[in-house]
C-alpha positions as CSV (number, residue, x, y, z in Angstrom):
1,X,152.9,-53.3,-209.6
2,X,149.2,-53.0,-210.8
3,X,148.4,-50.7,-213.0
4,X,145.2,-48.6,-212.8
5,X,145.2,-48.1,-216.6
6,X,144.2,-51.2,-216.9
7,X,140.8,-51.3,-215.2
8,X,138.5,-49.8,-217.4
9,X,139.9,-51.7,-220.4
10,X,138.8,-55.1,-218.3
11,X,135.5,-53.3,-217.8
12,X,135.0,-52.9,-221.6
13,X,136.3,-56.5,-222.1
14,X,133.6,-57.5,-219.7
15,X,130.7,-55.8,-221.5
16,X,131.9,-56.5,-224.7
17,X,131.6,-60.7,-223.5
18,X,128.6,-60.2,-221.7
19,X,126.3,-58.9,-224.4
20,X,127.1,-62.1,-226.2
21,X,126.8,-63.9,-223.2
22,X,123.1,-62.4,-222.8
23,X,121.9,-62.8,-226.5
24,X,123.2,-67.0,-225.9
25,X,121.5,-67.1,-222.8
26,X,118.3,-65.7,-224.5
27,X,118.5,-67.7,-227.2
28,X,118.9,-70.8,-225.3
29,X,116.2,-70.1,-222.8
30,X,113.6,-69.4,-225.7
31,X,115.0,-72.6,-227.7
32,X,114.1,-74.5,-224.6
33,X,110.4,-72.6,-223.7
34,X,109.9,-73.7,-227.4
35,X,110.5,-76.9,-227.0
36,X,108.6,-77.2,-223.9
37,X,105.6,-76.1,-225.3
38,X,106.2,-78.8,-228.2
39,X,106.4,-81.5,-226.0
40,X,103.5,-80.6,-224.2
41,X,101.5,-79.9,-227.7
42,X,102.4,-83.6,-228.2
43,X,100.9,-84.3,-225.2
């Protein structure tokens, strides 16, 4: 009993998640690349 319908509303689900996903990711990366180049400024 699956329902077809159903699939492109989990594919909108999906995207809607992932941009967040991506923008956390990004800002977590650059948080650390910052901090990186802190330490080693301290260095």
């Amino acid at each position: 009993m699956e329902n077809k319908e159903n699939d492109p509303k989990k594919d909108g689900g999906l995207k809607n998640l992932l941009v967040p996903l991506l923008l956390f990711v990004g800002v977590s990366v650059a948080a650390f690349l910052i901090t990186y180049f802190i330490l080693n400024a301290l260095k």
